[in-house]
C-alpha positions as CSV (number, residue, x, y, z in Angstrom):
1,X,11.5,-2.2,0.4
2,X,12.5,-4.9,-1.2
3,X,15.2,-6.2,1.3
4,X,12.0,-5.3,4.0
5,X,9.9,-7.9,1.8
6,X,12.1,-10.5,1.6
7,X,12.8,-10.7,4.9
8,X,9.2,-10.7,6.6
9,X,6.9,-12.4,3.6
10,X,6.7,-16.2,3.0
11,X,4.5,-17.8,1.1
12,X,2.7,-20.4,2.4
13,X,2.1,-24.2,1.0
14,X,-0.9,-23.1,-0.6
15,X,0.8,-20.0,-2.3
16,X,-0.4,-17.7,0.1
17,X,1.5,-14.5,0.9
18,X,1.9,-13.9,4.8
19,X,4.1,-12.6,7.3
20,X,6.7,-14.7,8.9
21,X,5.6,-15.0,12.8
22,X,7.8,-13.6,15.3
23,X,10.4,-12.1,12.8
24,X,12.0,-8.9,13.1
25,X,13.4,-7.0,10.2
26,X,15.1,-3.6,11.5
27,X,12.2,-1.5,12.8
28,X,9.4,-3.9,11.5
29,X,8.1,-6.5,14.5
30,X,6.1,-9.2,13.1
31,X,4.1,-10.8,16.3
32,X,3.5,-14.2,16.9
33,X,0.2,-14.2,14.7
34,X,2.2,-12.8,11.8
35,X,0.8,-9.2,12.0
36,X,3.1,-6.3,12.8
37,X,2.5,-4.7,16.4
38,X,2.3,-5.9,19.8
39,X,0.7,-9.4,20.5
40,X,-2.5,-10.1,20.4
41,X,-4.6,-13.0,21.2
42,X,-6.0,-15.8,19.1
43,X,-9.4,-15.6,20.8
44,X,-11.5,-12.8,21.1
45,X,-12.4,-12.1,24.4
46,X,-16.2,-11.3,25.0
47,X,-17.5,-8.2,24.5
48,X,-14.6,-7.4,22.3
49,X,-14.5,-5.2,19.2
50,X,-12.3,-5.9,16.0
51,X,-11.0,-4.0,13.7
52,X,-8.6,-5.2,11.4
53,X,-6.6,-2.9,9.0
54,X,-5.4,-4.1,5.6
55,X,-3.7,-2.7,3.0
56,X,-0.2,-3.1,1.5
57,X,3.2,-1.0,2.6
58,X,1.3,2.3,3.2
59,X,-0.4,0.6,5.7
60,X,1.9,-2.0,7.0
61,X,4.2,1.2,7.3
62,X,7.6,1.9,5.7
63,X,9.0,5.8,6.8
64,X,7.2,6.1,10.0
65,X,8.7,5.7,13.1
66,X,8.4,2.8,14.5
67,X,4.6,2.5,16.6
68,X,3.7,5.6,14.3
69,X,2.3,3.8,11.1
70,X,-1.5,4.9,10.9
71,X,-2.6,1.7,12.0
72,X,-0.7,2.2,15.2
73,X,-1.8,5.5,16.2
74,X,-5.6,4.6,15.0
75,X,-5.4,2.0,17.6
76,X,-4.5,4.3,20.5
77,X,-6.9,6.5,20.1
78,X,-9.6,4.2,20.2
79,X,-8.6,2.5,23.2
80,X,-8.5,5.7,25.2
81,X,-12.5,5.7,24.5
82,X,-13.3,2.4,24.1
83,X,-10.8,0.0,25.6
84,X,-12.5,-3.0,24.5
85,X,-11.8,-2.4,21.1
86,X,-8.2,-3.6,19.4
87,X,-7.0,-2.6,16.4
88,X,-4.8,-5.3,14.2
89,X,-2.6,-4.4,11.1
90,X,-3.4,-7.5,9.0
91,X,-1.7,-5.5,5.8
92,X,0.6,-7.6,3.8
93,X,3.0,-6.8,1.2
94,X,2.4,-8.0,-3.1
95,X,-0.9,-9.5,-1.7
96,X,-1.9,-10.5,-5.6
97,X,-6.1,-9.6,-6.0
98,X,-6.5,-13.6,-6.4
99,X,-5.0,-14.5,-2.8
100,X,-7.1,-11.5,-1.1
101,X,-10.2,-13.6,0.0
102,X,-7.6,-16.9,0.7
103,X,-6.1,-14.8,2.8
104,X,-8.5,-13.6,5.0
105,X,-10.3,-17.0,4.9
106,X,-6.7,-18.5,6.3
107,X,-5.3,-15.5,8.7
108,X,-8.3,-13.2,9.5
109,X,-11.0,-14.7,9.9
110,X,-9.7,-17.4,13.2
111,X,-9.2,-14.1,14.3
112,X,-13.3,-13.3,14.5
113,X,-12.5,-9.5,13.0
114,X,-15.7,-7.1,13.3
115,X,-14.7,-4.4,10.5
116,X,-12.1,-4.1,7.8
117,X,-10.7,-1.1,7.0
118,X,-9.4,-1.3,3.0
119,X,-6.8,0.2,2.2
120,X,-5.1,-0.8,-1.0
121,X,-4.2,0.4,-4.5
122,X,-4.6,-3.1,-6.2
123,X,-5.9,-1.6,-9.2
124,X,-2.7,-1.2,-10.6
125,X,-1.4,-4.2,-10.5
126,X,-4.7,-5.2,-12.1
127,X,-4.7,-3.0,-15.1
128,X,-0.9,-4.7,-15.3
129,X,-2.2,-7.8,-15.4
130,X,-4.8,-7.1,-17.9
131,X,-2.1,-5.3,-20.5
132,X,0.7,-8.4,-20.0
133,X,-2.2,-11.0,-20.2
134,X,-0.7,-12.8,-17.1
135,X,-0.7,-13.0,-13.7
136,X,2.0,-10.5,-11.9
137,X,3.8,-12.2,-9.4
138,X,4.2,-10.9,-6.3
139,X,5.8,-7.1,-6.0
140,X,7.2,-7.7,-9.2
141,X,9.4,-4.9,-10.0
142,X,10.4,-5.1,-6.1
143,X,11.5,-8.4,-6.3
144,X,13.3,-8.4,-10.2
145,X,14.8,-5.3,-10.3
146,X,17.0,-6.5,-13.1
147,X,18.4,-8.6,-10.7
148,X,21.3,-9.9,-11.4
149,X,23.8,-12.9,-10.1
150,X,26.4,-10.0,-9.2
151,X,30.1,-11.3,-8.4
152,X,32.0,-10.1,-5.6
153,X,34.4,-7.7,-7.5
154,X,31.6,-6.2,-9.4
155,X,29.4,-5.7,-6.0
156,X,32.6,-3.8,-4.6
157,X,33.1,-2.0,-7.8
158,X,29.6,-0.5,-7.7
159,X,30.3,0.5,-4.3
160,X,33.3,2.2,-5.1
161,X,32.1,4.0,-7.9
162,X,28.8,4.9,-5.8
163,X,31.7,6.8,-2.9
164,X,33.4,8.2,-5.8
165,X,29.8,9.9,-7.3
166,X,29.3,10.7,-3.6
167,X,32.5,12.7,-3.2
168,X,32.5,14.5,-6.7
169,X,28.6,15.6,-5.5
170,X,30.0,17.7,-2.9
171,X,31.5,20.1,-5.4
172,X,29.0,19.9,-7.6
173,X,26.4,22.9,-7.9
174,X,23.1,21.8,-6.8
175,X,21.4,23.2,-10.3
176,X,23.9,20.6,-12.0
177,X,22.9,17.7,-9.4
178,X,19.6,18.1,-9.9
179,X,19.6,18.3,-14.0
180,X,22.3,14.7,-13.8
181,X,19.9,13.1,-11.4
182,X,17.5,13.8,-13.8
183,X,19.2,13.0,-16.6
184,X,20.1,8.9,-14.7
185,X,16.6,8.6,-13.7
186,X,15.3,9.4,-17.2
187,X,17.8,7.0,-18.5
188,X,17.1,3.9,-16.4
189,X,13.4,4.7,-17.1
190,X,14.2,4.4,-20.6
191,X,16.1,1.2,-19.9
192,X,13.2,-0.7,-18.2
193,X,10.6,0.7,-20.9
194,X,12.5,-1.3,-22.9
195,X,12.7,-4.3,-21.6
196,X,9.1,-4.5,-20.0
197,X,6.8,-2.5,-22.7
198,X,8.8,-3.6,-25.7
199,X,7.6,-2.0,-28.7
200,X,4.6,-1.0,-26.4
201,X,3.8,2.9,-25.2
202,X,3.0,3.9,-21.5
203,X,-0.8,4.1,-20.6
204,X,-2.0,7.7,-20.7
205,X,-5.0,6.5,-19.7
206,X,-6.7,3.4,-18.4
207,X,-9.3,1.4,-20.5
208,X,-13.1,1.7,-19.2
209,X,-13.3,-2.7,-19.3
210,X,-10.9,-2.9,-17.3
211,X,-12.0,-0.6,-14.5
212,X,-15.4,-2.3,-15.1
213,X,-13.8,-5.6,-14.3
214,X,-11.7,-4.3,-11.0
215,X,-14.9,-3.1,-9.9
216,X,-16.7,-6.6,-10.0
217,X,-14.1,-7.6,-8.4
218,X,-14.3,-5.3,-5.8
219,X,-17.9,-5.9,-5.5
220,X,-17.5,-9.3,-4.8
221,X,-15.4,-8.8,-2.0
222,X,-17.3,-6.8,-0.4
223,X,-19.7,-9.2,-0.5
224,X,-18.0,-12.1,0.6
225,X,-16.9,-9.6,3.5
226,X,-20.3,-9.6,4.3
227,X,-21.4,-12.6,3.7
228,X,-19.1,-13.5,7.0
229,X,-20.7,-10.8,8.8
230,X,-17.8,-8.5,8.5
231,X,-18.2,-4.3,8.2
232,X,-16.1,-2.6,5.2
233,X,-15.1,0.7,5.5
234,X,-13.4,1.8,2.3
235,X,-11.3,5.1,2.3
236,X,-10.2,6.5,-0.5
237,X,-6.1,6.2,-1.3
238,X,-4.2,9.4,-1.1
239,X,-1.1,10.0,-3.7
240,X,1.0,12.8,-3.2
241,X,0.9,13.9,-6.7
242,X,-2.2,14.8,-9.0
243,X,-2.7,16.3,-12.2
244,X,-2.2,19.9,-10.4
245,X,0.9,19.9,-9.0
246,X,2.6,17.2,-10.7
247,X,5.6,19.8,-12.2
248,X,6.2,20.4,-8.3
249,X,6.8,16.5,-7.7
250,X,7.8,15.2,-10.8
251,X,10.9,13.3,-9.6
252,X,8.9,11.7,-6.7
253,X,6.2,10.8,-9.6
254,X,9.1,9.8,-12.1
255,X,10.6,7.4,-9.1
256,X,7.1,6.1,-8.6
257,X,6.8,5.0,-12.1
258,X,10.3,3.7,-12.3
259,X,10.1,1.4,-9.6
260,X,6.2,0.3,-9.6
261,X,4.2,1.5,-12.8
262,X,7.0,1.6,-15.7
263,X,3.2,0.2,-17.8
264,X,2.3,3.4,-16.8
265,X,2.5,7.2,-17.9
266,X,2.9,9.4,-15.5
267,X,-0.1,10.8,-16.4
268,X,-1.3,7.5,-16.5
269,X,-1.1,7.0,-12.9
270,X,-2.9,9.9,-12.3
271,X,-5.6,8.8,-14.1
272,X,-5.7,5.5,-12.6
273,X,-5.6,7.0,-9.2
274,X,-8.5,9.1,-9.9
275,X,-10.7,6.5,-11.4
276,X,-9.8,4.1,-8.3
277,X,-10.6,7.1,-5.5
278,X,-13.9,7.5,-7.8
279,X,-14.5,3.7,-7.9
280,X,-14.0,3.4,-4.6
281,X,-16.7,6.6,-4.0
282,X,-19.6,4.5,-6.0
283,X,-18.9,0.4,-5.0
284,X,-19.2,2.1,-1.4
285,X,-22.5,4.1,-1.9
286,X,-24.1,1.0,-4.2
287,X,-22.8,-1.4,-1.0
288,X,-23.9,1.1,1.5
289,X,-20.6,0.7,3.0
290,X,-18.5,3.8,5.3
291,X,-16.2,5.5,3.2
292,X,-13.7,8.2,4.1
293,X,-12.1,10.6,1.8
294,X,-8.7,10.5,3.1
295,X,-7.5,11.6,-0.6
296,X,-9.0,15.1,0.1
297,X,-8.0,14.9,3.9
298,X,-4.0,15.3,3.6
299,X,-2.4,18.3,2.5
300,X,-0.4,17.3,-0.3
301,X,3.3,18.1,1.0
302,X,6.0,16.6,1.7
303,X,5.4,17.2,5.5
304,X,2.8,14.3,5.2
305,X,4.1,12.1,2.2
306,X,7.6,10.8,2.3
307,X,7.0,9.3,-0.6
308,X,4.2,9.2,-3.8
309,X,2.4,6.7,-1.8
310,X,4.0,6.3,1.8
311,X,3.7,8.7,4.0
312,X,5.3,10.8,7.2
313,X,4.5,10.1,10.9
314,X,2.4,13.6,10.9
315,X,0.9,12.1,7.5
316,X,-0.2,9.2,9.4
317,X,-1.1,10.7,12.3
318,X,-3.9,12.7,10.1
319,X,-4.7,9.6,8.6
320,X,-5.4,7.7,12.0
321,X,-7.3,11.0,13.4
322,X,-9.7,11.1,10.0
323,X,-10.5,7.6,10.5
324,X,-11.1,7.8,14.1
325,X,-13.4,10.3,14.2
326,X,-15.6,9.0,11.4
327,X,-15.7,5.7,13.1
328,X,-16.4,7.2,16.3
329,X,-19.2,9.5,14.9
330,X,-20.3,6.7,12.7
331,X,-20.8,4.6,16.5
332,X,-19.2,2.1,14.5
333,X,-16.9,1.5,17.9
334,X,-20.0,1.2,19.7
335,X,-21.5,-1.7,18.6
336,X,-22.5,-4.6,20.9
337,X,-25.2,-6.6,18.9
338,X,-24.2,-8.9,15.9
339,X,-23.4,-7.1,13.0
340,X,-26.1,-7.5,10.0
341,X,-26.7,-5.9,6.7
């Protein structure tokens, strides 16, 4: 993900994150308007319906095949019914909790969008930033990595070493694969413990303030969504691993951690994962605002997640069929009058 974030995400001259227009990145299409999917137009034409899709990469999409990201699929089945209704990914990648309303003000809202469908997982980054005392920069462990100013002779060494593990693997038994790979990832979680928590230990489990202050913040967005006569629709965010079966996916939870949440425990995730879904339960009952429980929706296998958070094409597919069936029974694709709360 990170060579996918560097090359579709600029930031703009007043530090906003957005997609580069008309950019292309492997699979990923970015359209003239900076959203990924086909083009759209600027100007809404009458009688039009808008509803705009935001989240990070498990929204943008990262595993699915290409025009199979829930967004995607969500839009074709609504046009089937309804064909004056479009459906826009406006997700964006490291989108810091600070930019979100600058964003929309800038991008979205030219765009005259109807309802937003949120889907993020922005408390973590939050809780981050409220343990370091500073602002996290955008997808920071994407985008450090322990990077490092790597010579040619050292980038070719690491490659040959990396087809020499590859051909000693194949005579490996998988029992001793499985305990190595173990072994390295526990090592370079170790190694980034270090140099991020210091004498510091992991969060087992997240401090009630600061889930109090991510929910004022939430509040006030939904508010200010509002306030420009835009519908939320908040569903839950599904993880692949919880408390239950976390032995069963413990690598995929351990990679997690390694790459986004090293602040984290594992079981610290968890918990933050269950106090967002149940945040995100009560701001949208004390908003009076749609929210689906996609969490309890999707079977939690590997048929529908390819990763802790991303998921499969049959994962998204469920997503995109939850959501289009709540909005449909909700009439929330009917709607011809102004919206008003």
């Amino acid at each position: 993900m990170k060579k996918l974030f560097s090359s579709i995400v600029a930031t703009d001259s007043d530090g906003i994150p957005y997609n580069i227009p008309n950019t292309r990145y492997k699979k990923w299409k970015i359209n003239s308007l900076g959203f990924r999917g086909q083009e759209i137009d600027l100007k809404k034409k009458k009688g039009q319906i808008r509803i705009m899709c935001f989240g990070s990469s498990e929204t943008l999409g990262v595993h699915e095949t290409e025009g199979k990201e829930w967004p995607s699929q969500l839009g074709k089945m609504i046009k089937d019914k309804y064909p004056e209704v479009e459906v826009i990914n406006i997700s964006i990648m490291g989108l810091s909790q600070k930019m979100r309303k600058d964003y929309i003000e800038k991008y979205i809202l030219p765009l005259e969008p109807d309802i937003i469908i949120m889907n993020h997982h922005r408390l973590f980054f939050h809780i981050r930033e409220s343990v370091r005392g500073e602002e996290i920069n955008i997808i920071p462990c994407l985008m450090n990595g322990n990077i490092k100013n790597n010579s040619k002779s050292r980038i070719l060494f690491d490659r040959l070493l990396s087809k020499f593990r590859k051909a000693i693997y194949k005579f490996l038994p998988n029992q001793v694969l499985s305990y190595y790979s173990m072994w390295r990832l526990r090592k370079k979680i170790k190694m980034k413990e270090k140099e991020y928590l210091k004498n510091n230990t992991p969060l087992d489990e997240i401090p009630e303030n600061i889930i109090l202050q991510y929910e004022k913040e939430l509040d006030s967005f939904i508010d200010y969504l509002k306030e420009k006569n835009i519908i939320p629709v908040m569903p839950t965010f599904p993880l692949l691993t919880t408390f239950a079966n976390k032995d069963v996916y413990k690598k995929i939870l351990m990679e997690t951690r390694l790459t986004f949440f090293i602040e984290f425990s594992e079981d610290g995730i968890l918990d933050a994962m269950c106090k967002l879904n149940n945040l995100i339960k009560k701001t949208a009952e004390k908003q009076n605002v749609l929210c689906i429980d996609i969490d309890n929706l999707i079977p939690r296998t590997l048929d529908y997640y390819a990763d802790e958070l991303h998921y499969t094409d049959k994962g998204a597919e469920l997503i995109a069929k939850n959501l289009y069936e709540t909005l449909i029974h909700s009439n929330f694709c009917g709607k011809r009058k102004p919206i008003s709360f």
